[in-house]
ChimeraX commands (.cxc) that place a marker at each C-alpha (Angstrom):
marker #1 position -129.53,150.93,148.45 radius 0.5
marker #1 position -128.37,151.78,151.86 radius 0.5
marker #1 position -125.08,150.94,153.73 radius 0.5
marker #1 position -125.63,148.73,156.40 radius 0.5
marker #1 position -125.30,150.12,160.44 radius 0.5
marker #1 position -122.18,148.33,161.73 radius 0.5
marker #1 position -123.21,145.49,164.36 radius 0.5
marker #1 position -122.32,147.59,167.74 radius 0.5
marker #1 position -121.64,144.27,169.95 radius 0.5
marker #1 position -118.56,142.87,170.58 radius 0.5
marker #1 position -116.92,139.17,170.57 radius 0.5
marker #1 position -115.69,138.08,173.60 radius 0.5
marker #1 position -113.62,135.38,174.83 radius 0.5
marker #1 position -114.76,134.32,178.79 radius 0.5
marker #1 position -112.13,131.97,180.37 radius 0.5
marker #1 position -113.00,130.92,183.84 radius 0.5
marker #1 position -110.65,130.34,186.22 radius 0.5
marker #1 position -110.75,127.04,188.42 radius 0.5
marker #1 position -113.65,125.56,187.15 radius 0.5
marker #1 position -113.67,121.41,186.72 radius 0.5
marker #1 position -110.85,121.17,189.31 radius 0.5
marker #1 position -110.48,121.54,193.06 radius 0.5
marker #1 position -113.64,120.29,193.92 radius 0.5
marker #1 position -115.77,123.34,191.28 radius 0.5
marker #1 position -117.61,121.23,188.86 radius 0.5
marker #1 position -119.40,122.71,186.54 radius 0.5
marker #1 position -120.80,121.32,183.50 radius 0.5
marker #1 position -120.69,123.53,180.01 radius 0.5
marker #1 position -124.07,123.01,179.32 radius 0.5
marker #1 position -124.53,124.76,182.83 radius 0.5
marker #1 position -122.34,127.44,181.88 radius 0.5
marker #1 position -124.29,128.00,178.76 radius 0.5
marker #1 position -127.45,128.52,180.45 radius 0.5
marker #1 position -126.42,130.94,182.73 radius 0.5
marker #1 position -124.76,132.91,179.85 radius 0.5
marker #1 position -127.58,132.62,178.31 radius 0.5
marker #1 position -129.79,134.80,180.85 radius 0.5
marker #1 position -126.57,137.50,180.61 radius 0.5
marker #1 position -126.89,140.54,177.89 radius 0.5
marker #1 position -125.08,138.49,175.39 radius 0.5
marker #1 position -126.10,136.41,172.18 radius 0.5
marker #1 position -124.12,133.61,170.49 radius 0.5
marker #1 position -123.07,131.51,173.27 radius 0.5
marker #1 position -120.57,128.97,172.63 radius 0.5
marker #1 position -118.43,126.74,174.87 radius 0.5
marker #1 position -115.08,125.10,174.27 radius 0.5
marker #1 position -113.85,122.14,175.85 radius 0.5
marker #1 position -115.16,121.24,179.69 radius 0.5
marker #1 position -112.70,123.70,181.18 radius 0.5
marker #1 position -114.63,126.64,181.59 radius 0.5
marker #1 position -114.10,128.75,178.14 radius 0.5
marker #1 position -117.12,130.17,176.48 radius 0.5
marker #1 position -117.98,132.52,173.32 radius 0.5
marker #1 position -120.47,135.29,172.90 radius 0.5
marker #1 position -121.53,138.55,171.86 radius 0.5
marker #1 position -122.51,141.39,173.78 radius 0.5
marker #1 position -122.71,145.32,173.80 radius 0.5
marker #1 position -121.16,145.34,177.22 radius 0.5
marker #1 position -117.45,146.35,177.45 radius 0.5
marker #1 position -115.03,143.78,178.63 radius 0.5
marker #1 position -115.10,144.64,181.95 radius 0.5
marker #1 position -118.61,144.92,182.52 radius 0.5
marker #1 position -119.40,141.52,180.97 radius 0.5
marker #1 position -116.86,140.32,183.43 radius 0.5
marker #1 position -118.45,141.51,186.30 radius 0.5
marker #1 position -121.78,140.42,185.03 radius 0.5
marker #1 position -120.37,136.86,184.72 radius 0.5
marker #1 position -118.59,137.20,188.04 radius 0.5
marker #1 position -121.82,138.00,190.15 radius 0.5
marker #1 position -123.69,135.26,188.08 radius 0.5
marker #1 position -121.45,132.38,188.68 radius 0.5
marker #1 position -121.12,133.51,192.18 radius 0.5
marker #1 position -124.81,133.46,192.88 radius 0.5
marker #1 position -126.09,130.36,191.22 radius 0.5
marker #1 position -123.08,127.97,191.72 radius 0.5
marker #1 position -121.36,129.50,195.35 radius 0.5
marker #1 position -117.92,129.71,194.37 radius 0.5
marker #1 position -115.65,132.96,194.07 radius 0.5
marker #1 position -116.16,132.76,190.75 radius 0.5
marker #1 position -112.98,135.12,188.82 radius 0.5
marker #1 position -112.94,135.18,185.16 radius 0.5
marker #1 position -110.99,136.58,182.44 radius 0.5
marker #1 position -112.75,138.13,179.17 radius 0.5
marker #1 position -110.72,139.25,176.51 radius 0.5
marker #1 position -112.38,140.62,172.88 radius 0.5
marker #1 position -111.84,138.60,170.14 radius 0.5
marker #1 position -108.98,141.27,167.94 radius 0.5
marker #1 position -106.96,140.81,171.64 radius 0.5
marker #1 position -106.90,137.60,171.82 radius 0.5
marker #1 position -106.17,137.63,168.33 radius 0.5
marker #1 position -103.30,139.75,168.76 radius 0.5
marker #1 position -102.53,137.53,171.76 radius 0.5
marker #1 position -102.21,133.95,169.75 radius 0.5
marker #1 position -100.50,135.84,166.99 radius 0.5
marker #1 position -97.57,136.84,169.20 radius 0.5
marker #1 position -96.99,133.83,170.70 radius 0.5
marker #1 position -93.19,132.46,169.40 radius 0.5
marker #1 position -93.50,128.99,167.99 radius 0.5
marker #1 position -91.66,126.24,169.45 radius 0.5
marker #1 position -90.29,123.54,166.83 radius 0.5
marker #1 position -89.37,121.52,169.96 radius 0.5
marker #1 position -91.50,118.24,169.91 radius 0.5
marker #1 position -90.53,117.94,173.82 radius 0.5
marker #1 position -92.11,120.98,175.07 radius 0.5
marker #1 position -96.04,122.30,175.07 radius 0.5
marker #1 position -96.76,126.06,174.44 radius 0.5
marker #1 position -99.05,127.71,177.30 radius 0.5
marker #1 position -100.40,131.11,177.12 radius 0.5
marker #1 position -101.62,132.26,180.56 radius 0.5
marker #1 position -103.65,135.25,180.67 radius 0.5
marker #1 position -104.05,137.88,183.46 radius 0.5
marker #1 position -106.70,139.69,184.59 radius 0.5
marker #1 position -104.80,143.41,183.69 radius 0.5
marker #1 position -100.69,144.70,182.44 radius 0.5
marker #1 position -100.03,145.87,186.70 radius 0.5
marker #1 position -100.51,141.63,187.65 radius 0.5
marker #1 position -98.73,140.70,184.35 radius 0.5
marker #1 position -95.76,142.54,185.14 radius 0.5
marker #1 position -95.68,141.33,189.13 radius 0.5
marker #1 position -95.48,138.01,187.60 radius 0.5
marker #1 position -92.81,138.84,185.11 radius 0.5
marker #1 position -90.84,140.72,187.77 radius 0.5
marker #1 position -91.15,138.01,190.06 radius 0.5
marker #1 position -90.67,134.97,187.88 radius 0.5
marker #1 position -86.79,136.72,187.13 radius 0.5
marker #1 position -84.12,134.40,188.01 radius 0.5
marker #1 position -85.95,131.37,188.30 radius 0.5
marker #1 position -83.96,129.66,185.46 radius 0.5
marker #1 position -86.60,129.98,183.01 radius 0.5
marker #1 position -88.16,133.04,181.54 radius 0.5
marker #1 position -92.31,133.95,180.14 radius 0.5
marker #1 position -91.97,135.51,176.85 radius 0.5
marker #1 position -94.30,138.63,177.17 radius 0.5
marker #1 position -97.18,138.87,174.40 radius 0.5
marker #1 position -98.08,141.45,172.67 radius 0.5
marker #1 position -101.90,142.89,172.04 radius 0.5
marker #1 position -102.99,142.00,175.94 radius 0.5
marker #1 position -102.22,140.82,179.01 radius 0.5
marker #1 position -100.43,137.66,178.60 radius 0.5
marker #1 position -97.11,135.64,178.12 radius 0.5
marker #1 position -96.50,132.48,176.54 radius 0.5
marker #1 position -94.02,129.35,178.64 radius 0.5
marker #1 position -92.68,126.34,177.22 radius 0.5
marker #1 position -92.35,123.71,179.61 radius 0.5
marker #1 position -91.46,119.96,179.24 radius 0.5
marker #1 position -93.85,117.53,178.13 radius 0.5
marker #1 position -95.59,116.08,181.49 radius 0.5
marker #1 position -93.47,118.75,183.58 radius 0.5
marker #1 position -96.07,121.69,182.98 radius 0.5
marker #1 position -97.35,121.78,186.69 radius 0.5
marker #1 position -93.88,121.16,188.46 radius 0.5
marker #1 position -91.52,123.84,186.65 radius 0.5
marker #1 position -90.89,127.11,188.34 radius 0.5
marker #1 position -93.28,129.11,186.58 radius 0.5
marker #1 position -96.07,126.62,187.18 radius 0.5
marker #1 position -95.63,126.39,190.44 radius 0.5
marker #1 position -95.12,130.48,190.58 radius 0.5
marker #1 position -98.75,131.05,189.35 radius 0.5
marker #1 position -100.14,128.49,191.65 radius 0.5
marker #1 position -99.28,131.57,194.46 radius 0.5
marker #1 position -102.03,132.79,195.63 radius 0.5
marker #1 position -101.30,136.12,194.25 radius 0.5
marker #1 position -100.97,135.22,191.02 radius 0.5
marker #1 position -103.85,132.39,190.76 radius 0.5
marker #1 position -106.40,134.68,191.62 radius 0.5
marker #1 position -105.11,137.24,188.92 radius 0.5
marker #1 position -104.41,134.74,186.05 radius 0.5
marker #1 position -105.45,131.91,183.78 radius 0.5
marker #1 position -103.49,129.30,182.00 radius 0.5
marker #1 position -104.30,127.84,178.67 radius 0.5
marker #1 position -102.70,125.43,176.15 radius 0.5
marker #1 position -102.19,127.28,173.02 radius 0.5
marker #1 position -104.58,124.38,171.23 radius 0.5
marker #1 position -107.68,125.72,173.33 radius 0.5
marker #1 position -106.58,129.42,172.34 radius 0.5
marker #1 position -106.90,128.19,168.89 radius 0.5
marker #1 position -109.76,126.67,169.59 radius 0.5
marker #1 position -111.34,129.48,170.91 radius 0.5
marker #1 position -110.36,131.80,168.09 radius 0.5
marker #1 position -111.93,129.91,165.70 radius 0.5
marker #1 position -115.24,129.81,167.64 radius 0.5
marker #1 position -115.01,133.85,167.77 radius 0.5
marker #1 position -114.09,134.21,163.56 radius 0.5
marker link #1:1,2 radius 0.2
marker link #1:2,3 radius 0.2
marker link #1:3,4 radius 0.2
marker link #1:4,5 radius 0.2
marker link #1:5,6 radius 0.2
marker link #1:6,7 radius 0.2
marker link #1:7,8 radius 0.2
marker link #1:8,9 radius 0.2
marker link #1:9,10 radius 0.2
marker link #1:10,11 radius 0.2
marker link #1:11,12 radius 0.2
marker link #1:12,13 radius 0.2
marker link #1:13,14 radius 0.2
marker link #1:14,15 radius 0.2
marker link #1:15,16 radius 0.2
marker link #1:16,17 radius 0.2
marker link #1:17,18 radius 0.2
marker link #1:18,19 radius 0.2
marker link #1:19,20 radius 0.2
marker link #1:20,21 radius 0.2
marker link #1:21,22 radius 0.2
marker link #1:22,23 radius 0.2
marker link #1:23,24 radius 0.2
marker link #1:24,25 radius 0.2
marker link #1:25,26 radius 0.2
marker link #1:26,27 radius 0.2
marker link #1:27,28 radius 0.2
marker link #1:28,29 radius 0.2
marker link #1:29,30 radius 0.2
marker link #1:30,31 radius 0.2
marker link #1:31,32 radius 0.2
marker link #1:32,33 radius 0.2
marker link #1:33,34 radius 0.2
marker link #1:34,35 radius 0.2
marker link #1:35,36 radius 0.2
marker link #1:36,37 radius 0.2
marker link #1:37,38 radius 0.2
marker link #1:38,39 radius 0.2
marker link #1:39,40 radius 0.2
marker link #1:40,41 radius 0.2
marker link #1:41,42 radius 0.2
marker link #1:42,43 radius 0.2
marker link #1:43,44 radius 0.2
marker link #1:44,45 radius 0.2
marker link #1:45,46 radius 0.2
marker link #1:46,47 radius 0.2
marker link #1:47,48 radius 0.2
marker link #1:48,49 radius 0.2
marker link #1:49,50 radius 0.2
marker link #1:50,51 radius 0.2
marker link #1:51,52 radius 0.2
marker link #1:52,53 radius 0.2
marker link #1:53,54 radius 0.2
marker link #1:54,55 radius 0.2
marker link #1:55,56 radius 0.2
marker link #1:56,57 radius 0.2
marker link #1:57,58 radius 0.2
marker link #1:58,59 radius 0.2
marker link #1:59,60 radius 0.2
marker link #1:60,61 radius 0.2
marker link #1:61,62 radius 0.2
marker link #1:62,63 radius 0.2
marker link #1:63,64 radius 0.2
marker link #1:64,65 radius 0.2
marker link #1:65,66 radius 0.2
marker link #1:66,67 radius 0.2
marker link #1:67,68 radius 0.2
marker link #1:68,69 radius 0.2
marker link #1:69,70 radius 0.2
marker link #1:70,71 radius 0.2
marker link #1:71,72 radius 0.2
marker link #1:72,73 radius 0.2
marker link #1:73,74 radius 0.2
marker link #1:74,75 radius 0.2
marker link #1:75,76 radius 0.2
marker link #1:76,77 radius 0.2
marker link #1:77,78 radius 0.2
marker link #1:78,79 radius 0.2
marker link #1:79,80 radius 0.2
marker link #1:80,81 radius 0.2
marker link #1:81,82 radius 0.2
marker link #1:82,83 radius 0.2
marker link #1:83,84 radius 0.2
marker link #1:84,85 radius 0.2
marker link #1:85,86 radius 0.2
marker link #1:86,87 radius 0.2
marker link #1:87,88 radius 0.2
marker link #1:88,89 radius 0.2
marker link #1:89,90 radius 0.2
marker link #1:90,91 radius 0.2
marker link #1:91,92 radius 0.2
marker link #1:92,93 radius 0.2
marker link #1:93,94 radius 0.2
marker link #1:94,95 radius 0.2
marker link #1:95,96 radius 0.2
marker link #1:96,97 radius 0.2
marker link #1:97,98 radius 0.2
marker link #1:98,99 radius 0.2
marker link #1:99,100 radius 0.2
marker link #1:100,101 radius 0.2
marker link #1:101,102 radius 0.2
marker link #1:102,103 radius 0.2
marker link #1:103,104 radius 0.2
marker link #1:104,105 radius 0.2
marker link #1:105,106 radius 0.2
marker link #1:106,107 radius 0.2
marker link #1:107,108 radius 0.2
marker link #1:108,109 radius 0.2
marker link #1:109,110 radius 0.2
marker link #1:110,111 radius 0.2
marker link #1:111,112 radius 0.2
marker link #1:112,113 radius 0.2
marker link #1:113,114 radius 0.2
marker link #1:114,115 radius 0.2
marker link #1:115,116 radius 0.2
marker link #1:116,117 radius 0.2
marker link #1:117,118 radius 0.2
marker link #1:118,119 radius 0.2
marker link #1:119,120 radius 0.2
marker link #1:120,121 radius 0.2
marker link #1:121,122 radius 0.2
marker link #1:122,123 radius 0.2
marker link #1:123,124 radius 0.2
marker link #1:124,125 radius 0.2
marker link #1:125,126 radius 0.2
marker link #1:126,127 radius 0.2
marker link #1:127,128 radius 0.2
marker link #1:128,129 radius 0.2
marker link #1:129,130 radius 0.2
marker link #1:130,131 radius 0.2
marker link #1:131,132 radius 0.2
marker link #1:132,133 radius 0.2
marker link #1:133,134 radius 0.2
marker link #1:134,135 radius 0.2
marker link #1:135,136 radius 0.2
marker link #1:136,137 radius 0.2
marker link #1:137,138 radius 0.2
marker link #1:138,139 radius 0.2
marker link #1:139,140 radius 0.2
marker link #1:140,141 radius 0.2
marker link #1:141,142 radius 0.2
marker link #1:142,143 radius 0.2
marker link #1:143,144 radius 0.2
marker link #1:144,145 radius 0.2
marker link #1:145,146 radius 0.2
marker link #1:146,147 radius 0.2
marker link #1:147,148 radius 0.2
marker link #1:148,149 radius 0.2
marker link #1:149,150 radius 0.2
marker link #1:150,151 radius 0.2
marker link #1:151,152 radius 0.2
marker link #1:152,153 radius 0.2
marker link #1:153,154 radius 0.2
marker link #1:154,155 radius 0.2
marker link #1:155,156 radius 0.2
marker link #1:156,157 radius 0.2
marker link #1:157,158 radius 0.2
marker link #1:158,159 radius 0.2
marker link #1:159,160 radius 0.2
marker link #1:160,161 radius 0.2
marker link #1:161,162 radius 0.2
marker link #1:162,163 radius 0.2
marker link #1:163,164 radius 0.2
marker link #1:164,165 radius 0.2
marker link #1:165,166 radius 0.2
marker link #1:166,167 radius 0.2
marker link #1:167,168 radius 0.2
marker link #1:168,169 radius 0.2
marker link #1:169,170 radius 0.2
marker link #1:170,171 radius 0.2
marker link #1:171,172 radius 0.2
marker link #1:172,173 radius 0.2
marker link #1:173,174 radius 0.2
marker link #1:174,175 radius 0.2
marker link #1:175,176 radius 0.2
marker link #1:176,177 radius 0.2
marker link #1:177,178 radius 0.2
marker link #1:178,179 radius 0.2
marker link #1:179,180 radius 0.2
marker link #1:180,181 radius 0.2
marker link #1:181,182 radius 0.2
marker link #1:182,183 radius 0.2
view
Protein backbone atom coordinates (compact mmCIF):
# COMPACT_ATOMS: atom_id res chain seq x y z
CA UNK A 1 0.00 0.00 0.00
CA UNK A 2 1.25 3.36 -0.94
CA UNK A 3 1.69 6.60 1.13
CA UNK A 4 -0.55 9.10 0.11
CA UNK A 5 0.91 12.55 -1.98
CA UNK A 6 0.39 15.38 0.53
CA UNK A 7 -2.60 17.76 -0.66
CA UNK A 8 -0.29 20.74 -2.21
CA UNK A 9 -3.11 23.59 -1.64
CA UNK A 10 -3.28 25.75 1.03
CA UNK A 11 -6.12 27.14 3.55
CA UNK A 12 -6.65 30.54 3.47
CA UNK A 13 -8.40 33.02 5.45
CA UNK A 14 -9.76 36.19 2.96
CA UNK A 15 -10.97 39.17 5.12
CA UNK A 16 -12.23 42.03 3.08
CA UNK A 17 -11.90 45.26 4.07
CA UNK A 18 -14.98 47.76 3.98
CA UNK A 19 -17.43 45.63 2.68
CA UNK A 20 -21.30 46.00 4.19
CA UNK A 21 -20.47 49.56 5.35
CA UNK A 22 -19.96 52.95 3.75
CA UNK A 23 -22.27 52.54 1.15
CA UNK A 24 -20.24 48.74 -0.31
CA UNK A 25 -22.90 46.18 0.00
CA UNK A 26 -22.20 43.08 -0.83
CA UNK A 27 -24.03 40.05 -0.10
CA UNK A 28 -21.96 36.63 0.95
CA UNK A 29 -23.70 34.62 -1.33
CA UNK A 30 -22.20 37.19 -3.93
CA UNK A 31 -18.92 36.83 -2.53
CA UNK A 32 -19.14 33.13 -2.83
CA UNK A 33 -19.79 33.13 -6.39
CA UNK A 34 -17.14 35.14 -7.40
CA UNK A 35 -14.74 32.98 -5.30
CA UNK A 36 -16.05 30.45 -6.78
CA UNK A 37 -14.81 31.31 -10.50
CA UNK A 38 -11.12 32.03 -8.61
CA UNK A 39 -8.43 28.94 -8.54
CA UNK A 40 -9.69 27.91 -5.21
CA UNK A 41 -12.03 25.01 -3.85
CA UNK A 42 -13.93 24.91 -0.54
CA UNK A 43 -15.48 28.20 -0.33
CA UNK A 44 -16.93 29.20 2.83
CA UNK A 45 -18.20 32.52 4.23
CA UNK A 46 -18.50 33.76 7.78
CA UNK A 47 -20.79 36.23 8.98
CA UNK A 48 -22.07 39.19 6.37
CA UNK A 49 -18.87 41.13 6.89
CA UNK A 50 -16.83 40.12 4.18
CA UNK A 51 -14.71 36.93 5.59
CA UNK A 52 -14.51 33.88 3.44
CA UNK A 53 -12.66 30.30 3.50
CA UNK A 54 -11.00 28.33 0.77
CA UNK A 55 -8.37 26.36 -0.64
CA UNK A 56 -6.07 27.10 -3.26
CA UNK A 57 -2.49 26.32 -4.68
CA UNK A 58 -1.88 30.00 -5.05
CA UNK A 59 0.43 31.65 -2.44
CA UNK A 60 -1.06 34.22 -0.20
CA UNK A 61 -0.26 36.95 -2.11
CA UNK A 62 -1.28 35.86 -5.35
CA UNK A 63 -4.74 34.77 -4.18
CA UNK A 64 -4.91 38.26 -2.89
CA UNK A 65 -4.36 39.87 -5.93
CA UNK A 66 -6.61 37.49 -7.71
CA UNK A 67 -9.41 38.48 -5.27
CA UNK A 68 -8.41 42.12 -5.50
CA UNK A 69 -8.83 42.42 -9.40
CA UNK A 70 -12.08 40.27 -9.09
CA UNK A 71 -13.93 42.31 -6.61
CA UNK A 72 -12.73 45.32 -8.36
CA UNK A 73 -14.13 44.32 -11.71
CA UNK A 74 -17.49 42.87 -10.98
CA UNK A 75 -18.61 45.07 -7.99
CA UNK A 76 -16.52 48.74 -8.80
CA UNK A 77 -15.07 49.35 -5.58
CA UNK A 78 -11.22 49.49 -4.61
CA UNK A 79 -11.62 46.39 -3.38
CA UNK A 80 -8.28 45.65 -0.61
CA UNK A 81 -8.24 42.44 1.14
CA UNK A 82 -6.24 40.66 3.59
CA UNK A 83 -5.48 36.73 3.21
CA UNK A 84 -3.72 35.08 5.78
CA UNK A 85 -3.09 30.91 5.72
CA UNK A 86 -4.79 29.10 8.11
CA UNK A 87 -1.28 27.94 10.65
CA UNK A 88 -0.93 32.16 10.69
CA UNK A 89 -3.90 32.93 11.67
CA UNK A 90 -3.63 30.18 13.92
CA UNK A 91 -0.60 31.44 15.40
CA UNK A 92 -2.35 34.81 15.31
CA UNK A 93 -5.58 33.83 17.67
CA UNK A 94 -3.23 31.82 19.78
CA UNK A 95 -1.20 34.87 20.82
CA UNK A 96 -3.78 36.99 21.53
CA UNK A 97 -3.67 37.77 25.70
CA UNK A 98 -7.03 37.03 27.22
CA UNK A 99 -8.90 39.61 28.92
CA UNK A 100 -10.93 38.40 32.15
CA UNK A 101 -12.44 41.93 32.05
CA UNK A 102 -16.27 41.55 31.37
CA UNK A 103 -16.16 45.46 30.41
CA UNK A 104 -13.90 45.32 27.55
CA UNK A 105 -14.11 43.35 23.91
CA UNK A 106 -10.89 41.79 22.41
CA UNK A 107 -10.17 43.00 18.65
CA UNK A 108 -7.50 41.63 16.55
CA UNK A 109 -6.85 43.91 13.54
CA UNK A 110 -4.81 42.57 10.88
CA UNK A 111 -2.49 44.37 8.38
CA UNK A 112 -1.76 43.86 5.10
CA UNK A 113 2.39 43.23 5.89
CA UNK A 114 5.08 43.71 9.45
CA UNK A 115 6.45 47.53 7.59
CA UNK A 116 2.34 48.93 8.09
CA UNK A 117 2.10 46.98 11.42
CA UNK A 118 4.91 48.64 12.89
CA UNK A 119 3.85 52.41 11.45
CA UNK A 120 0.82 51.76 13.39
CA UNK A 121 2.54 50.59 16.51
CA UNK A 122 5.04 53.46 16.26
CA UNK A 123 2.42 55.82 15.77
CA UNK A 124 -0.24 54.67 18.17
CA UNK A 125 2.80 55.40 21.15
CA UNK A 126 1.63 57.77 23.67
CA UNK A 127 -1.86 57.77 22.99
CA UNK A 128 -2.75 56.46 26.52
CA UNK A 129 -3.44 53.09 25.42
CA UNK A 130 -1.17 50.55 23.87
CA UNK A 131 -1.87 47.33 20.84
CA UNK A 132 -0.32 44.30 22.18
CA UNK A 133 1.74 42.99 19.13
CA UNK A 134 0.87 39.24 18.01
CA UNK A 135 2.93 36.86 17.28
CA UNK A 136 2.86 34.36 13.98
CA UNK A 137 1.66 37.48 11.52
CA UNK A 138 0.89 40.72 11.07
CA UNK A 139 -1.41 41.73 13.73
CA UNK A 140 -2.07 43.13 17.32
CA UNK A 141 -4.80 42.58 19.58
CA UNK A 142 -6.78 46.10 21.62
CA UNK A 143 -9.11 45.98 24.35
CA UNK A 144 -11.41 48.70 24.32
CA UNK A 145 -14.58 49.45 26.42
CA UNK A 146 -17.72 47.87 25.76
CA UNK A 147 -19.68 50.32 23.20
CA UNK A 148 -16.40 52.61 23.09
CA UNK A 149 -14.62 50.40 20.31
CA UNK A 150 -14.98 53.09 17.47
CA UNK A 151 -14.27 56.28 19.67
CA UNK A 152 -10.93 55.24 21.61
CA UNK A 153 -7.63 56.40 20.28
CA UNK A 154 -6.67 53.45 18.52
CA UNK A 155 -10.00 53.20 16.74
CA UNK A 156 -10.02 56.30 15.62
CA UNK A 157 -6.03 55.91 14.68
CA UNK A 158 -6.84 53.13 12.10
CA UNK A 159 -9.72 55.00 10.68
CA UNK A 160 -6.51 57.28 9.06
CA UNK A 161 -6.37 56.88 5.86
CA UNK A 162 -3.02 55.39 6.07
CA UNK A 163 -3.77 52.86 8.16
CA UNK A 164 -7.45 51.88 6.83
CA UNK A 165 -6.25 51.09 3.59
CA UNK A 166 -3.42 48.82 5.12
CA UNK A 167 -5.51 47.07 7.86
CA UNK A 168 -8.55 45.12 8.98
CA UNK A 169 -10.27 44.89 12.27
CA UNK A 170 -11.96 41.88 13.65
CA UNK A 171 -13.64 40.80 16.93
CA UNK A 172 -11.76 37.93 18.25
CA UNK A 173 -15.35 35.83 18.07
CA UNK A 174 -15.22 36.07 14.10
CA UNK A 175 -11.38 35.01 14.29
CA UNK A 176 -12.67 32.06 16.07
CA UNK A 177 -15.13 31.70 13.87
CA UNK A 178 -13.08 31.65 11.05
CA UNK A 179 -10.59 29.18 12.46
CA UNK A 180 -12.94 26.73 12.92
CA UNK A 181 -14.23 27.00 9.30
CA UNK A 182 -10.40 26.48 8.15
CA UNK A 183 -9.76 23.12 10.79
Amino acid sequence: MGEEAPDPRHRYAIFLRGVNVGGVTLRMADLRELLAGLPVGDVATVLASGNATCSSELGAGQLRDRVEEALRARFGYPARVIVVERAELAGIAASVPEQERADTHTYVTLFTGPDERAAFVDEARGLGEQPVVLTGGAAIAWFPPRGRSTDVPLAKLLTRARHAENSTTRNINTVDKVLRLLA
